[in-house]
C-alpha positions as CSV (number, residue, x, y, z in Angstrom):
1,X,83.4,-34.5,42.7
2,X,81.2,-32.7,46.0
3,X,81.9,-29.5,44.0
4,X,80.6,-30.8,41.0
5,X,77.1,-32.4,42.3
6,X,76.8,-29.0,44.9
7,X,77.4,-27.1,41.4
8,X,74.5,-29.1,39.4
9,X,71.9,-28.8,41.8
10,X,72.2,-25.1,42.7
11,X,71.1,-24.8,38.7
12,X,68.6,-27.4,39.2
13,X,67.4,-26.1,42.3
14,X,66.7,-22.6,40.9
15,X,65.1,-24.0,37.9
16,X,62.9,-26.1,40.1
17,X,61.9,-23.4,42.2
18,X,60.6,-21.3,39.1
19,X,58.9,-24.2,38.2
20,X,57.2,-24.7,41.7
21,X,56.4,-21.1,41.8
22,X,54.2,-21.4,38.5
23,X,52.4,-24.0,40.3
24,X,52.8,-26.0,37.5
25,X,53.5,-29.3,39.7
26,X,49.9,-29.3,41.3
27,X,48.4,-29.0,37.4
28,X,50.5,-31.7,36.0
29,X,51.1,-35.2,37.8
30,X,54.5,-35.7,34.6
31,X,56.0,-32.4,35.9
32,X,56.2,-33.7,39.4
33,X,57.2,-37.2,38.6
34,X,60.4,-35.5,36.3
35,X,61.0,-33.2,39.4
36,X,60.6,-36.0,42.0
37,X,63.4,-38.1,39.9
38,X,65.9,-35.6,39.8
39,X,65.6,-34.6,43.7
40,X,66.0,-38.1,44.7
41,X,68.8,-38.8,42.3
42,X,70.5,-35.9,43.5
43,X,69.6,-36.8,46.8
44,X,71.1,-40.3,46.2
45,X,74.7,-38.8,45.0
46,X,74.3,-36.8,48.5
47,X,74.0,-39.8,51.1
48,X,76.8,-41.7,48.9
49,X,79.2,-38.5,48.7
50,X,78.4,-38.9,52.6
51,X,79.9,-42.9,52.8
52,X,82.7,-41.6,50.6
53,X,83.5,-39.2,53.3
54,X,83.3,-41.1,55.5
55,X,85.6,-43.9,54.1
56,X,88.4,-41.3,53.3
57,X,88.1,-39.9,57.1
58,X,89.5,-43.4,58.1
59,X,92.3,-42.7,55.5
60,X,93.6,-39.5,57.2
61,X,92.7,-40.6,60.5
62,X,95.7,-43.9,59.0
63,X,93.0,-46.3,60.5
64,X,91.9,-48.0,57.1
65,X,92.4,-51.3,55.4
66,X,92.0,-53.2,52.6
67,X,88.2,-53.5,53.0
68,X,87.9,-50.0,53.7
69,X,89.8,-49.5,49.9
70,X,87.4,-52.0,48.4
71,X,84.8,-50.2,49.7
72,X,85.6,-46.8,48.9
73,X,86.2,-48.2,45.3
74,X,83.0,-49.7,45.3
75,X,81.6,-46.5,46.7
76,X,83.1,-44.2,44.2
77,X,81.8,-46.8,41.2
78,X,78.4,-46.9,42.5
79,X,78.4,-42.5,42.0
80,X,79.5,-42.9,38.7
81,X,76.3,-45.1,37.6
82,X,74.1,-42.6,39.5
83,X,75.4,-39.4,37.9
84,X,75.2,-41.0,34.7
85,X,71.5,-41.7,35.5
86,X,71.3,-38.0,36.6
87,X,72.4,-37.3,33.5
88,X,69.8,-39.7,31.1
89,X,66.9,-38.0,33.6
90,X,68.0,-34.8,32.9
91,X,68.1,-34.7,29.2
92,X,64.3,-36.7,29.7
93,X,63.8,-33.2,31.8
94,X,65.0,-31.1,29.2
95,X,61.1,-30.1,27.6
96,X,59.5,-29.5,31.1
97,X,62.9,-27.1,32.2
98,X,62.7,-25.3,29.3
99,X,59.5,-24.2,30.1
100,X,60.8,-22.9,32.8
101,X,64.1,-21.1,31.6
102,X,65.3,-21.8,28.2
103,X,68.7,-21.3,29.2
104,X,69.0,-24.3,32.2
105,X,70.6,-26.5,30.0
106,X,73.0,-23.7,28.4
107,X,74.7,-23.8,32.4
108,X,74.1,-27.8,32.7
109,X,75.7,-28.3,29.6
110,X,79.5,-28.0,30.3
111,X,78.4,-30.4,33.3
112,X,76.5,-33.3,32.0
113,X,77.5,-33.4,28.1
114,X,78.7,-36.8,27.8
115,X,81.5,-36.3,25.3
116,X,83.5,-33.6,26.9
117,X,81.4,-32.2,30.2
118,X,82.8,-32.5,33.6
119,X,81.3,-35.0,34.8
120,X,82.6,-37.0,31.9
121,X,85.9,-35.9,32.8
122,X,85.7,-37.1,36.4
123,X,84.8,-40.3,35.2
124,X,87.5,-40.8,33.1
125,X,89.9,-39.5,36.2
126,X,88.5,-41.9,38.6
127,X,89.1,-44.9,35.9
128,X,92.7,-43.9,35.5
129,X,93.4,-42.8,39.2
130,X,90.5,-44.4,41.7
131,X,92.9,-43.0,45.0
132,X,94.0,-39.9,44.7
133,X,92.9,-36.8,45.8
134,X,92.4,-35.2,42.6
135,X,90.0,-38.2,42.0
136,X,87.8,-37.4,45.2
137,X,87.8,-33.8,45.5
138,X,88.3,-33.1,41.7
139,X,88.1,-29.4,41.3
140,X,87.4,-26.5,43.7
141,X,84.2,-24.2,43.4
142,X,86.5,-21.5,41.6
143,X,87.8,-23.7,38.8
144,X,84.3,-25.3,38.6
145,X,83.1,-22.2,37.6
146,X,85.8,-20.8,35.5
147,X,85.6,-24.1,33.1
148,X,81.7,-23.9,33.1
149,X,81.8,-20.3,31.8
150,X,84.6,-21.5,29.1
151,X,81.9,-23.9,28.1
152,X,79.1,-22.4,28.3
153,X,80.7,-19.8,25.4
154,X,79.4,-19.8,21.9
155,X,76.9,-22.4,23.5
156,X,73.1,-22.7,22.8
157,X,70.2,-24.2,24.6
158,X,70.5,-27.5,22.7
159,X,73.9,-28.1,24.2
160,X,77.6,-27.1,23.6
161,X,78.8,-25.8,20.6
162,X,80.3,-28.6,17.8
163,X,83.7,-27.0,18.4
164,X,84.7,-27.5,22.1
165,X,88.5,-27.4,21.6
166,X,88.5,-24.5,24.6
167,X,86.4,-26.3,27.2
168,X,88.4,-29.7,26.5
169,X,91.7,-27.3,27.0
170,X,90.2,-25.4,30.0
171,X,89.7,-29.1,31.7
172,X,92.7,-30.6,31.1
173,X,94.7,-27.5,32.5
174,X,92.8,-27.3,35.3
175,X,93.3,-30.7,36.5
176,X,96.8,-30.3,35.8
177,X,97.0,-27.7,38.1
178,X,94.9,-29.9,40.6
179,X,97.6,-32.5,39.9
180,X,100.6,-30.6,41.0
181,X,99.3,-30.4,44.7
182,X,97.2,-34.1,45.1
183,X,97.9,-37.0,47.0
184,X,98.4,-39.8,44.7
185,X,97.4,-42.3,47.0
186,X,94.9,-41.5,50.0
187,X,95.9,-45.2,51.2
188,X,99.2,-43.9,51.9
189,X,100.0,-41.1,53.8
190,X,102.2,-39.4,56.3
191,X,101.7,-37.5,58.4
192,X,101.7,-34.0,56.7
193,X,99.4,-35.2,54.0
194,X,96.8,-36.6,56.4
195,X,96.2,-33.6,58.4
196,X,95.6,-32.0,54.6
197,X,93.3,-34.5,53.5
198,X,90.8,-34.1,56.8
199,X,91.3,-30.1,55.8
200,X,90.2,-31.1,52.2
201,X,87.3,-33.4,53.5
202,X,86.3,-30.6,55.8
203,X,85.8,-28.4,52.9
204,X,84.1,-31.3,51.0
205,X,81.6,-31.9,53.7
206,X,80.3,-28.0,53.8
207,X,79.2,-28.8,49.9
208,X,77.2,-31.9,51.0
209,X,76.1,-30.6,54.1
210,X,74.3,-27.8,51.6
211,X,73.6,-29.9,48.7
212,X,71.3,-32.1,51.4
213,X,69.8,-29.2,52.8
214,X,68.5,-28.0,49.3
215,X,67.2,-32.0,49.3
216,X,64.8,-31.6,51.8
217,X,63.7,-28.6,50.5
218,X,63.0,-29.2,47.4
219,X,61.3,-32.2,48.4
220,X,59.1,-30.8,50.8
221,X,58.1,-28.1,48.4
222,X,57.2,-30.9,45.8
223,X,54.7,-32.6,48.6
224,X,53.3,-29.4,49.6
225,X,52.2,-29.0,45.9
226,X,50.8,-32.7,45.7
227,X,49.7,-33.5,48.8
228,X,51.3,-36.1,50.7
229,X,49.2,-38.7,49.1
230,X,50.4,-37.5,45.8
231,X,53.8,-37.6,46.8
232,X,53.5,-41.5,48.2
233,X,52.1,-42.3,44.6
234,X,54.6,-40.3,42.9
235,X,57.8,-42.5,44.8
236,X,55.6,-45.6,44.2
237,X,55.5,-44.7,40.2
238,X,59.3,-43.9,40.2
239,X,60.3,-47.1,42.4
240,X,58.1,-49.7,39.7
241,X,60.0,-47.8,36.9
242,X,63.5,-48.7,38.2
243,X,62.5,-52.2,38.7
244,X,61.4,-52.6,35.2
C-alpha cells in the first residue's frame, strides 16, 4: 500500500511541478484550489500510512493487543475512504492536468481506475484479508511498476483500454507471488516472522519518509505562488467544502 501512494504522487508530483513552472497557479485561483486538494489528500494518506506503521511496529515488537488490532483496522479503513477521495479529486483534476501533460492520466490510470486499478485491488485484499502482510505492504516498487506498464498498454488518455484481461491477469499473479512469502496474520508471530516484518516496515517507512518530503514541497511551492494569504484562503475554501 506505501508503494502504491509513494508511486501516485511521484506522477502527480511531476505533473504538478510542470504546472507550477507555467505559473499557471498565481493566474488562476481553481488551478491552485485542484492542486491544494490533491497535496493534502496525499498528504493525509502520508500521516495515516505513518499510524499504520506505527501500529504494526507494536506487532513485531509482540507488544500489541486487541485495541491495538481494532485500531490498526480502523486505521487501514480510514485509508481506504481517503484514497477513494484521492481518486474522485483526481478525475475532478483531470482538465487542469491535462493541460499540463496529456498523458498524466495514461500512468494514473492502472492506479486509480476503479474497476480493475490497483488501488481497487488493495481494497478488495484488505476486505478479504485485513492482517496480513500482503494486505499492508501489498506489492514492492518492482511489481508496482511492472503491472502499471501492463496497464498502461493499448491505453489512451481517457483511461484504460475496454479490454483489460492482461492487467487483471498481471495483478492477480503478482499478488500470488506476494502470497507465497506473507504473514497471514501480523497479530501472530514468532519469532522469525517478527524480525521480517520490522525489515518489511523498514522498507515501508523509506517510501513515506519520501512521499512526506515531496508534501512539503509541493506545498510550499503552491504558497510561494499565492502568497501566504492566498494559501490560508485556499485551505479555508477546501475545509467549508468537506463540511458541506
Amino acid at each position: 500500500m506505501f508503494g502504491l501512494a509513494a508511486s501516485i504522487l511521484e506522477i502527480l508530483y511531476n505533473a504538478t511541478t510542470r504546472l507550477l513552472d507555467k505559473r499557471e497557479v498565481s493566474r488562476d485561483g481553481g488551478v491552485a484550489r485542484a492542486l491544494l486538494e490533491l497535496v493534502l489528500l496525499l498528504q493525509e494518506i502520508s500521516v495515516r500510512g505513518n499510524r499504520i506503521l506505527g501500529l504494526a511496529r507494536r506487532f513485531a515488537d509482540r507488544t500489541a493487543d486487541d485495541a491495538t488490532a481494532g485500531q490498526f483496522d480502523q486505521a487501514l479503513q480510514e485509508q481506504v475512504a481517503t484514497l477513494t477521495e484521492l481518486r474522485t479529486a483526481v478525475a475532478g483534476a483531470r482538465p487542469l492536468l491535462a493541460t499540463v501533460d496529456p498523458a498524466v492520466y495514461l500512468q494514473l490510470a492502472p492506479f486509480l481506475d476503479a474497476k480493475s486499478g490497483l488501488l481497487t485491488r488493495w481494497e478488495q485484499q484488505r476486505r478479504t484479508s485485513g492482517f496480513s502482510t500482503t494486505t499492508l505492504f501489498f506489492l514492492d516498487h518492482e511489481a508496482i511498476d511492472r503491472v502499471a506498464a501492463t496497464g498502461r498498454e493499448g491505453a489512451t488518455v481517457d483511461g484504460l483500454a475496454a479490454d483489460r484481461a492482461d492487467l487483471v491477469m498481471a495483478i492477480a499473479d503478482t499478488i500470488r507471488q506476494a502470497r507465497t512469502t506473507e504473514v497471514r496474520d501480523i497479530r501472530r508471530l514468532d519469532e522469525a516472522q517478527s524480525v521480517r516484518l520490522l525489515a518489511e516496515i523498514g522498507g515501508a517507512q523509506t517510501d513515506l519518509d519520501r512521499a512526506g518530503e515531496l508534501c512539503v514541497q509541493l506545498l510550499a511551492s503552491i504558497e510561494a505562488a499565492v502568497g501566504s494569504t492566498g494559501m490560508a484562503s485556499l485551505r479555508r475554501d477546501l475545509l467549508k467544502g468537506s463540511r458541506g
